[in-house]
C-alpha positions, 0 to 999 in steps of 0.5 A: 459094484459101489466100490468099482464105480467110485475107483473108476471116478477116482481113476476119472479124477486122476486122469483128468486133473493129469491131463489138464496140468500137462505143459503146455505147447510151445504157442502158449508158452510163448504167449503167456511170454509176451504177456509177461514181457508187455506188462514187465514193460507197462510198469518200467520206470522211464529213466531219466538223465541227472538235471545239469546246470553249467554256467560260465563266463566267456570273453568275445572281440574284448567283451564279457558274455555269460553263458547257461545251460541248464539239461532237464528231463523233460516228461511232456516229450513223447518217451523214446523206447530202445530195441531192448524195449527200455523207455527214455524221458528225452531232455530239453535243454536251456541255453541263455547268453547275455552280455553288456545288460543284452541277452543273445540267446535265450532259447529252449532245445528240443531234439526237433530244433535238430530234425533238418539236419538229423536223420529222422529214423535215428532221431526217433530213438534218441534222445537230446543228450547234451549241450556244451560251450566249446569256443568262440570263432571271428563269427560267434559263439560255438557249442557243441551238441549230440544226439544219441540213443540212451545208454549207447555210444552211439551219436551225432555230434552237432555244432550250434554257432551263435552269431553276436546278435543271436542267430542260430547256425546248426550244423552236424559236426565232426568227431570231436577235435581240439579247438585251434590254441588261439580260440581256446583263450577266449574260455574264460572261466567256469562256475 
């Protein structure tokens, strides 16, 4: 009888340990999915653009400008996440103008300096990507921006017109176009 209870017990054992390692439904899965997926997400690096440092030297109606622009990563700007649920440090970017002992511009950029002319459902995806010196026109000096989502080819062109006296006209841009030959004389020099 001993021996008939201690198989039933083992039998019990068995059954159990069988139906308790069973897979488990379709829910659970899925759950122990989304745990897996938010804590794979929790410990992802952010990426980061390189830092950049371009600066050149620009002629205006006969007069020589320096112009800066430095493009950081910038950690106390809120992280912009993709669809794919990679995180994104979002740049600041400097932009210094000086000429004749003066300084035209001396300002950082975010991409809320963009917010009125950006829609603001792409804004919140994207980053501040880039600033460059592109010419200079009878009214300023010109530089070309973009806004875009991290690792896309997806953008919106910007322009930034400076006036000599450092006002800021901001403006969305066409795709990008050669610059009238006349205007492109006044680039001088890059370092």
């Amino acid at each position: 009888m001993k021996s008939i209870a201690s198989i039933l017990v083992c039998a019990g054992a068995i059954l159990f340990a069988a139906c308790s390692s069973q897979p488990k439904s379709e829910k659970e899965q899925q759950k122990t999915l989304i745990k897996d997926n938010t804590l794979a997400d929790n410990n992802q690096t952010p990426e980061r653009m390189q830092v950049s440092d371009k600066q050149e030297n620009v002629v205006f109606r006969g007069k020589e400008y320096r112009s800066s622009v430095t493009r950081r990563p910038d950690e106390s700007l809120p992280l912009v996440k993709n669809e794919e649920g990679e995180r994104f440090i979002d740049n600041r970017i400097y932009l210094r103008l000086t000429g004749g002992g003066k300084t035209v511009i001396d300002k950082a950029f975010t991409k809320a300096d963009f917010a009125q002319i950006v829609d603001a459902r792409f804004l919140q995806h994207a980053i501040l990507e880039g600033l460059v010196f592109d010419h200079t026109t009878p009214q300023g000096f010109v530089y070309a921006a973009s806004v875009a989502y991290p690792n896309s080819d997806l953008y919106v062109p910007l322009r930034l017109t400076i006036t000599p006296d450092g006002k800021i006209q901001l403006s969305k841009d066409k795709l990008m176009e050669e610059p009238p030959a006349e205007e492109e004389e006044n680039k001088v020099s890059s370092n």
